[in-house]
C-alpha positions in Angstrom: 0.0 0.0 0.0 1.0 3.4 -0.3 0.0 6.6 1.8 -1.8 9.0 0.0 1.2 11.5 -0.5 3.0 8.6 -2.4 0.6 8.1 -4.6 0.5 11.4 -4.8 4.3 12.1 -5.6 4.0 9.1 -8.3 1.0 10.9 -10.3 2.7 14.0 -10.5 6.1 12.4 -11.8 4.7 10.9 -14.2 5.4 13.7 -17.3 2.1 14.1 -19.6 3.5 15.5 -22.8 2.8 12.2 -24.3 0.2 9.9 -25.0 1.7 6.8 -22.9 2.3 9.6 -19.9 -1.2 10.2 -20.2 -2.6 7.1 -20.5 -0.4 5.5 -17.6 -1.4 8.4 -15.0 -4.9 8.1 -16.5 -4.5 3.9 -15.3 -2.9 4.3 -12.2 -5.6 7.3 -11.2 -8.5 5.1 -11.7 -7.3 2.2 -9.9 -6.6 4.7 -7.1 -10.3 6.1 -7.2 -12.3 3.2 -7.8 -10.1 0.7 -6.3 -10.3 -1.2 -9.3 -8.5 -4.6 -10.4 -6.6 -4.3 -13.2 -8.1 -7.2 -14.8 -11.5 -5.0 -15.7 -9.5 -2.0 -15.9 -7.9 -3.4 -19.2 -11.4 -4.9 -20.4 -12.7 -1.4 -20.5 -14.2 0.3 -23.5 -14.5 3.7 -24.8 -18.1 3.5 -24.1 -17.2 2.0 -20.7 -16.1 5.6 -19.8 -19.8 7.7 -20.1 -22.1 10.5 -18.9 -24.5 10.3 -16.8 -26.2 13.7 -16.7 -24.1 16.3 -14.9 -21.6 13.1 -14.3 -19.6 11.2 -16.2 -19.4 7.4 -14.5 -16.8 4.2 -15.1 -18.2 1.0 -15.8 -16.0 -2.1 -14.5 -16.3 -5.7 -15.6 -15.4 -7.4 -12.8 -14.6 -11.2 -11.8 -17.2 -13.6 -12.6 -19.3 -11.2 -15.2 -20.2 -9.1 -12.9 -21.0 -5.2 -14.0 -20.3 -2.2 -11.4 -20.1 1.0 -11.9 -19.2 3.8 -10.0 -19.4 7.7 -10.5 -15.7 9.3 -11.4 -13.9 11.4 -8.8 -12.9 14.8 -10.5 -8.7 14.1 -10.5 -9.8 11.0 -12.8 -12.6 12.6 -14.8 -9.7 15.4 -15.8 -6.8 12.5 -15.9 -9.6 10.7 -18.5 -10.5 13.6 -20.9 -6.7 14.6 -21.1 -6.1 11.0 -22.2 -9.0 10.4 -24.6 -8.6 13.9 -26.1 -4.9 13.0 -27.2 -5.7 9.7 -28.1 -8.2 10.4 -30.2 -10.5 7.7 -29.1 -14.0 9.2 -27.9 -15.6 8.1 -31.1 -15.0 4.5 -31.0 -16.9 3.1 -28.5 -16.1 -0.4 -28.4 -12.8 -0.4 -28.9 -10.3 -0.5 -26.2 -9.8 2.2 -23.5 -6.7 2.1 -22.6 -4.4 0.5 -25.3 -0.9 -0.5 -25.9 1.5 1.8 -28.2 4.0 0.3 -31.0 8.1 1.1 -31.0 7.0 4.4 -32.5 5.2 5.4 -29.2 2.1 6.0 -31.5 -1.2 4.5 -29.6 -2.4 0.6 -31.3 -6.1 -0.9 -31.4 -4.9 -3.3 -28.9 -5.6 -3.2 -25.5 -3.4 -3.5 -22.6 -3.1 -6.4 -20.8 -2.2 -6.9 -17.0 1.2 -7.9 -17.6 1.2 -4.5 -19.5 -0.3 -2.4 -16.8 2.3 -3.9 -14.5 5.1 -3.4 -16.2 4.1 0.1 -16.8 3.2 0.2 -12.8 6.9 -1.0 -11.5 8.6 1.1 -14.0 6.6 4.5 -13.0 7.2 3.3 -8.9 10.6 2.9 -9.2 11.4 6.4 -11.6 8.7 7.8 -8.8 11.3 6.4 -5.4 8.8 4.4 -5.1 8.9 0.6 -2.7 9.5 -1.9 -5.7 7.0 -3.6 -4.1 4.6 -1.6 -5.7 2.3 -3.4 -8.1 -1.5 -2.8 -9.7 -2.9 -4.6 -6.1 -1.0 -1.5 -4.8 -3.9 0.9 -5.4 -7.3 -0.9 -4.1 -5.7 -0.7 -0.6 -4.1 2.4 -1.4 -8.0 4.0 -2.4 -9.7 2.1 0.2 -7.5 3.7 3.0 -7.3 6.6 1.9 -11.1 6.8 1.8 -11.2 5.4 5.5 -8.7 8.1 6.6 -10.7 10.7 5.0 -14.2 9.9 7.4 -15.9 7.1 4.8 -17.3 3.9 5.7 -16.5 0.7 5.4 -19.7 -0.3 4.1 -19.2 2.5 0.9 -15.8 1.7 0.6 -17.4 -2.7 0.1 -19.6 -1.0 -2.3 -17.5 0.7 -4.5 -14.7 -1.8 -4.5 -17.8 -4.4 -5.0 -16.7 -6.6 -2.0 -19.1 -9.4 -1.2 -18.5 -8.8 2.3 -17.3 -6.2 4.0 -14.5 -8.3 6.0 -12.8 -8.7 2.1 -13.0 -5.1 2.4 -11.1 -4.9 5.9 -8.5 -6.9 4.7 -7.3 -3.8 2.4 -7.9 -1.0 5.4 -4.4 0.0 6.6 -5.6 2.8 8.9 -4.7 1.2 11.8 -1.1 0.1 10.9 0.5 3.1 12.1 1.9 2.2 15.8 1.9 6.0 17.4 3.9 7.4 19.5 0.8 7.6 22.1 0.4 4.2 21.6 3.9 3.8 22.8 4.0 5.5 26.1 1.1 3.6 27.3 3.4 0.9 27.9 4.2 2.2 31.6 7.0 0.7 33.6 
């Protein structure tokens, strides 16, 4: 997991004058906000990517067939449109979202795939001084604390990571990790 200042620090390094700096801030951003798996991050669409009234909303394809979908947070709505407006993409709706580039570092019909999106996620960590333990699972917990630590519940936080239960959801809450230094003078002797 990472604290939110890390991710933080590793969205900001990450230069945007390309098309792969956008699209891999673009990935990393959503995973962060909707504490998506990267699996039904790379089946997106175009289309999967929509407005909803005054909203635009993400659409996930998660394990088993399921659909969830989830309204976007405004760092990732503005992350998205920078992307799609370089790529060029809004008009093909049911072609890949976010998609792989050839050795010319022009943007393919292809879509990622996970081993891509990792890749691309230890590479960005580690220019970012960033743990090389970093990986895509980095993010749900990364999201899902961060929403903890900022007053939300744990029964929002099972929704929109579409949890089963909400003790899957626990398991990725690292709010209580941090040993302070209260904590520490308790121990009385």
């Amino acid at each position: 997991m990472l604290r939110a200042h890390e991710a933080r620090q590793l969205l900001d390094s990450i230069k945007t004058d390309s098309i792969v700096g956008l699209r891999d801030r673009a990935i990393i951003v959503l995973m962060c906000y909707t504490f998506a798996r990267v699996s039904a991050v790379v089946r997106m669409e175009v289309s999967d990517y929509y407005e909803n009234g005054h909203r635009w909303w993400i659409r996930l394809h998660e394990k088993g067939g399921k659909r969830h979908e989830v309204p976007t947070h405004h760092n990732a709505e503005e992350y998205l449109h920078a992307y799609l407006d370089t790529a060029g993409i809004r008009d093909q709706a049911k072609s890949p979202l976010f998609r792989s580039v050839d050795k010319q570092k022009k943007i393919t019909v292809n879509a990622m795939t996970r081993a891509d999106v990792l890749r691309m996620v230890k590479r960005r960590a580690l220019e970012a001084g960033l743990p090389s333990s970093t990986c895509c699972h980095t993010f749900r917990a990364t999201g899902i604390t961060a929403y903890l630590e900022n007053g939300g519940t744990i029964e929002n936080a099972q929704a929109i990571a579409a949890h089963e239960s909400p003790r899957t959801t626990k398991l990725y809450d690292r709010t209580g990790d941090e040993v302070t230094l209260d904590e520490v003078e308790r121990i009385d002797i």
